[in-house]
VEXDREN-2710 file (C-alpha; in Angstrom, 1 decimal):
% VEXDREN-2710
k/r/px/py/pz
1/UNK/81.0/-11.8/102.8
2/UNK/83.9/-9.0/103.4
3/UNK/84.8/-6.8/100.7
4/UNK/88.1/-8.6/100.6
5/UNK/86.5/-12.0/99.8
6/UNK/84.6/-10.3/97.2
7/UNK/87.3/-8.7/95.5
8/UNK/89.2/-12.0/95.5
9/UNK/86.5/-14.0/94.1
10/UNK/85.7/-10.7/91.1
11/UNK/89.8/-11.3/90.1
12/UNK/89.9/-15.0/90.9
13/UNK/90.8/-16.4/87.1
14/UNK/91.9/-20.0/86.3
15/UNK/96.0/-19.3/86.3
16/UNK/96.4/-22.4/83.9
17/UNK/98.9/-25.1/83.4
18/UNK/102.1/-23.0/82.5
19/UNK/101.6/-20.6/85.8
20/UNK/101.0/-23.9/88.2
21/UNK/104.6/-25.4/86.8
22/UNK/106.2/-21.5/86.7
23/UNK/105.3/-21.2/90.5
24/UNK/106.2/-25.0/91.2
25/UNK/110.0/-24.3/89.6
26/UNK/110.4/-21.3/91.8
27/UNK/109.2/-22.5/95.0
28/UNK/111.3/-25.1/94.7
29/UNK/114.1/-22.9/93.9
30/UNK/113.6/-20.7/96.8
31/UNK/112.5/-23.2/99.3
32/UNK/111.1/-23.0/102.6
33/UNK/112.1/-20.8/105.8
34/UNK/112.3/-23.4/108.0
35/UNK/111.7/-21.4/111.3
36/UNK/108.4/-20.1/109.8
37/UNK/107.3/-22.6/106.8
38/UNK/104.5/-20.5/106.6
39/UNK/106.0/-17.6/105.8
40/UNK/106.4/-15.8/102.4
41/UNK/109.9/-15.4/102.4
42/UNK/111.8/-13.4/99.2
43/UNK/112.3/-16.1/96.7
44/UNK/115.9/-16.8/95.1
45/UNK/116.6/-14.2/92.7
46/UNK/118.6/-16.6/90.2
47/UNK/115.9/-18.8/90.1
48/UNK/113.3/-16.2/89.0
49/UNK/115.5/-14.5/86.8
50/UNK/115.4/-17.8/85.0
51/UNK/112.1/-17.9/84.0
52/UNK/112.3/-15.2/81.6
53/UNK/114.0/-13.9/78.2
54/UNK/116.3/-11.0/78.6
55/UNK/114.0/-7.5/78.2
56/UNK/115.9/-6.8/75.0
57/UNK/114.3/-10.0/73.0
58/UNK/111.6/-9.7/71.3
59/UNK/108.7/-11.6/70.5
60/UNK/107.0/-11.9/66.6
61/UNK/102.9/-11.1/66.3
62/UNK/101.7/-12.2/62.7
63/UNK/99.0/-10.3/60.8
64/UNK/97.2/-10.8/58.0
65/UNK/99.2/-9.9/55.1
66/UNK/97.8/-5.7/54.7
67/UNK/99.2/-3.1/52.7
68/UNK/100.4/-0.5/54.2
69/UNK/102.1/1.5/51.5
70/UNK/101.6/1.7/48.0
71/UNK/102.9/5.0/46.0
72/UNK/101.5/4.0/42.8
73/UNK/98.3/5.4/44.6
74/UNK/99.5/8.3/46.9
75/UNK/102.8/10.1/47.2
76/UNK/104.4/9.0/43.7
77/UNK/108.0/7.6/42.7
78/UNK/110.6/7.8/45.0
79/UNK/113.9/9.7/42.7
80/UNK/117.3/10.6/44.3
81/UNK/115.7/10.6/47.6
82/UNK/114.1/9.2/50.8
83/UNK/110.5/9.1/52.5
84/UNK/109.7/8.2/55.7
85/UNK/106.4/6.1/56.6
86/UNK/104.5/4.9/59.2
87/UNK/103.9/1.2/60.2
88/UNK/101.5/1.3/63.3
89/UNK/98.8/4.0/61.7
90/UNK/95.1/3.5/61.7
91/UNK/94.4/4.1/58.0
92/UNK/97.1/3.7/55.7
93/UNK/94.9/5.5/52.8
94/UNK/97.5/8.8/53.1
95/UNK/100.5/6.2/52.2
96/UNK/98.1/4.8/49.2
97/UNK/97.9/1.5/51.7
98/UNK/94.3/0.0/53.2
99/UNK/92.0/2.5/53.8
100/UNK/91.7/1.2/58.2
101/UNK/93.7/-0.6/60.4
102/UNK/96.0/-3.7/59.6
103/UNK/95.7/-4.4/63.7
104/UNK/99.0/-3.5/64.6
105/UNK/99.9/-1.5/68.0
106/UNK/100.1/2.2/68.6
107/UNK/102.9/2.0/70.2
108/UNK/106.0/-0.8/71.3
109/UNK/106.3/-1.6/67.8
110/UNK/110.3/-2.5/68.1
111/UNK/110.4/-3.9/64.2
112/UNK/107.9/-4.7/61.3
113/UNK/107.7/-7.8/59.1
114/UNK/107.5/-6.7/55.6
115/UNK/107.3/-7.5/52.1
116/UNK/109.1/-4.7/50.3
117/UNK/108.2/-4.0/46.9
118/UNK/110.1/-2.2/44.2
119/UNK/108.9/-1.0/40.6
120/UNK/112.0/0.9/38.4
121/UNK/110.9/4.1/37.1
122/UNK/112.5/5.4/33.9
123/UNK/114.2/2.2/33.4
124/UNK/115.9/2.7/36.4
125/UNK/118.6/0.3/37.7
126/UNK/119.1/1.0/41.8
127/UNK/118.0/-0.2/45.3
128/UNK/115.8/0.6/48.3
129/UNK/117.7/0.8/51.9
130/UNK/115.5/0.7/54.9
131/UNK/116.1/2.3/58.5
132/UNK/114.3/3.5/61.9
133/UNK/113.1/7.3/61.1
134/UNK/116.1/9.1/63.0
135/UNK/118.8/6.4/63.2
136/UNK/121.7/6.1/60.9
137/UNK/121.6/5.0/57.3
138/UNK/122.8/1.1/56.6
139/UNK/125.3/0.1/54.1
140/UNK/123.1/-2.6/53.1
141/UNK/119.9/-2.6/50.5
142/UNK/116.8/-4.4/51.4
143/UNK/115.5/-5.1/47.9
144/UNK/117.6/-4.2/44.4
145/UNK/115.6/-3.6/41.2
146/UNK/115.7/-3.1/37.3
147/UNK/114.0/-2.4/34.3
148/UNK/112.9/-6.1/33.7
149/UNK/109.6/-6.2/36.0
150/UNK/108.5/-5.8/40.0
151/UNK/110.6/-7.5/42.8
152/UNK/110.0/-7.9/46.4
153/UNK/111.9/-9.5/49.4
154/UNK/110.6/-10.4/52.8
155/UNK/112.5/-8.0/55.2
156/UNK/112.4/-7.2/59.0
157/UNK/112.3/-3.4/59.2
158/UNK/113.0/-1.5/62.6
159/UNK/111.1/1.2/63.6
160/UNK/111.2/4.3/65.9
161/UNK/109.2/4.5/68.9
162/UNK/106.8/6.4/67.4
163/UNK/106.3/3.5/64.1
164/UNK/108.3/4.9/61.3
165/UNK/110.8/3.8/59.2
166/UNK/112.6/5.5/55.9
167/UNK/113.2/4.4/52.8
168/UNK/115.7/5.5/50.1
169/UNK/116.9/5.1/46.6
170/UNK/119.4/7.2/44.3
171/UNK/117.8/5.7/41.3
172/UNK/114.1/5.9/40.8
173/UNK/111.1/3.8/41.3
174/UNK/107.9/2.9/43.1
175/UNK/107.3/0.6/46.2
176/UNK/104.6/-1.3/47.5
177/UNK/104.4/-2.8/50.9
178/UNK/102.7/-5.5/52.7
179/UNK/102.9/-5.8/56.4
180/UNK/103.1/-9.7/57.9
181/UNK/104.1/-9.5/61.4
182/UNK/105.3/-7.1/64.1
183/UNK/108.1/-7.2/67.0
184/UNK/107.8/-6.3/70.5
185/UNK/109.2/-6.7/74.0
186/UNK/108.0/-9.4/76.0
187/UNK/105.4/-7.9/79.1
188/UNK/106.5/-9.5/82.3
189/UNK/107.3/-8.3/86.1
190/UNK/108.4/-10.4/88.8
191/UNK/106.6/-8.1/91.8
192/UNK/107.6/-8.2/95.9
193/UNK/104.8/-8.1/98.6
194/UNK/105.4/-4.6/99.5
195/UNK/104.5/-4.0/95.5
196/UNK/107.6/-2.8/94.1
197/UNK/109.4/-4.6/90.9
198/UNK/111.4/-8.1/92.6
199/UNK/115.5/-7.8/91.4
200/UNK/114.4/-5.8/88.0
201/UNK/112.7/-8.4/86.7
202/UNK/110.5/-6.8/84.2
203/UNK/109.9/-6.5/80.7
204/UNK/108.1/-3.4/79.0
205/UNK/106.6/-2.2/83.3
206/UNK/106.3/1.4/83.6
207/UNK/105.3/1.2/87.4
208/UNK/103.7/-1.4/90.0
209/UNK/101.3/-0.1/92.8
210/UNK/100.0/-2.0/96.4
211/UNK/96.3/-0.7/96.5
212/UNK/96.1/-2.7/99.6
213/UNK/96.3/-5.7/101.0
214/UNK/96.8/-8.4/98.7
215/UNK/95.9/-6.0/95.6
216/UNK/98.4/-4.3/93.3
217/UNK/97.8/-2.7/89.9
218/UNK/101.3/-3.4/87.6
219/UNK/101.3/-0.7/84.8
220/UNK/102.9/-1.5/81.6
221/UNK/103.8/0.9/78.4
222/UNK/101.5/-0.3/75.9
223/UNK/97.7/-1.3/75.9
224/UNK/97.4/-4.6/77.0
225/UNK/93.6/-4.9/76.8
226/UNK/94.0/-8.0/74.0
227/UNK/96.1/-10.0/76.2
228/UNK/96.2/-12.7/78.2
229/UNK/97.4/-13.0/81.5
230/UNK/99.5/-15.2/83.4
231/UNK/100.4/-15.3/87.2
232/UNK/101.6/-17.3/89.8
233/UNK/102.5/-16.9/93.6
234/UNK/106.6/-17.5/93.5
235/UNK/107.7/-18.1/97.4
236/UNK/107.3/-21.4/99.5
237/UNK/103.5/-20.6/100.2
238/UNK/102.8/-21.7/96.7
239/UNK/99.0/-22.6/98.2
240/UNK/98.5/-18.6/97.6
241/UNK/95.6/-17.8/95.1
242/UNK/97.3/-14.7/92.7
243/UNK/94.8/-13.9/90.0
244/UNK/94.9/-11.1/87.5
245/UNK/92.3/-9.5/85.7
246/UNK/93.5/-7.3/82.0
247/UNK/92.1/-3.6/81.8
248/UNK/90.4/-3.5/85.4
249/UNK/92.4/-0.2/86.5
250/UNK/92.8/0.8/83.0
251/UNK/93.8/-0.2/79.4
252/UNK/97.7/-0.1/79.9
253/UNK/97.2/-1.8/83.7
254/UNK/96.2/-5.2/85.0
255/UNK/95.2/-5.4/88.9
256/UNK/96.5/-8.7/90.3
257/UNK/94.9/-10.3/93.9
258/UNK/96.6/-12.7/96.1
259/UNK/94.2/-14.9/98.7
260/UNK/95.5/-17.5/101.0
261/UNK/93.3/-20.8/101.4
262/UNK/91.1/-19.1/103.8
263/UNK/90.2/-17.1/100.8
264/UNK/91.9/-13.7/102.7
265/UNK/93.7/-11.4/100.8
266/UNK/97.3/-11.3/101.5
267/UNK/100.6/-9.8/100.1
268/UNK/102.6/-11.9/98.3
269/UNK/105.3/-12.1/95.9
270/UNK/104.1/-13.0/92.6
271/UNK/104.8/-13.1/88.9
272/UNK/103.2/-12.0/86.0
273/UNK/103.5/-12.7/82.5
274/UNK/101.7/-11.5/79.6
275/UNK/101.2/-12.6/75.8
276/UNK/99.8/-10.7/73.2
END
């Protein structure tokens, strides 16, 4: 057995329904060279482009409900000012939240799913606004209160790269806040035989590598060790094995292998799809 072989068959993974039809519609699409049918010819860019969401939408994770920030318990009132907190920590006992994880990511956080709380303080009659830590103040309030008891609205908060977002009131009072969900950019790359991204077609890549033949390690921006992998062969020679396997160069890479029928590794153009 050759070291190729043995590579292919270590990767080889069961691709699934969804990547059999997503390489179907784009073979189709691009269609054969018909001097060499055999051939993996660049596939039509339209047609690819079409089998993903714009890099700018994002996608919703839900959580168990967690709290993440409670300043009955740590930090105090809020009075005539703003505070800024962190969404994506690993123990949110300093914010007077859970005391460990609520299994959101390090990083790519683009928004949080909240349930923001407010208490009045002194009788206090005022709002809460919510922004990114670093971006501009909004007009609008995310949750109004008064003297007559706690309130809370389900709000989508945005957060900076690094988690955080701000709160503020000019009147007084306490939050509490419960976490439900998190944003992020889709992970996706549509990859050319030589290993370079195909047209831009990628979501969240920070670089793509050809180890050699048939092998290429795409590198995205977040860890991607907890998700599942999708990938399809997306020329005419839709008979190409292209199997990916999560984590194998590293926790922010997945390696991918392309084989032909005579199980030989092979350079291909593929695509690759991740959900989290």
């Amino acid at each position: 057995m050759t070291t190729s072989t043995r590579l292919r068959r270590a990767l080889l993974a069961t691709a699934g329904a969804a990547a059999l039809a997503l390489g179907a519609t784009a073979a189709t699409a691009a269609g054969p060279d018909a001097a060499n049918p055999g051939t993996d010819a660049a596939p039509d860019t339209a047609a690819v482009s079409a089998l993903f969401p714009a890099g700018s939408e994002l996608q919703f994770v839900a959580v168990a409900p967690c709290r993440i920030v409670d300043t009955r318990n740590a930090g105090g009132f809020i009075s005539g000012a703003s505070r800024t907190f962190d969404a994506t920590l690993s123990s949110y006992a300093g914010q007077g939240g859970k005391a460990g994880s609520c299994n959101l990511p390090a990083s790519g956080v683009a928004a949080v799913q909240l349930n923001l709380g407010a208490i009045s303080k002194y009788r206090s009659t005022s709002n809460f606004k919510g922004w990114a830590a670093g971006t501009a103040e909004p007009l609008a309030s995310m949750v109004n209160f008064d003297p007559s008891g706690p309130v809370a609205n389900m709000v989508t908060m945005p957060v900076n790269g690094s988690g955080r977002f701000t709160l503020k009131t000019l009147g007084s009072g306490h939050t509490f806040i419960d976490v439900a969900g998190y944003y992020v950019k889709p992970l996706y790359a549509a990859v050319s035989s030589s290993g370079s991204i195909y047209s831009g077609i990628a979501s969240g890549v920070t670089s793509v590598t050809r180890t050699g033949t048939g092998m290429y390690t795409v590198t995205f921006d977040r860890d991607v060790q907890r998700c599942a992998a999708t990938a399809s062969s997306i020329t005419w020679s839709n008979n190409l094995d292209v199997s990916p396997d999560v984590g194998a160069a590293g926790t922010n890479s997945v390696v991918v292998g392309i084989a032909n029928a005579a199980d030989v590794m092979t350079d291909g153009y593929f695509t690759l799809r991740l959900s989290c």
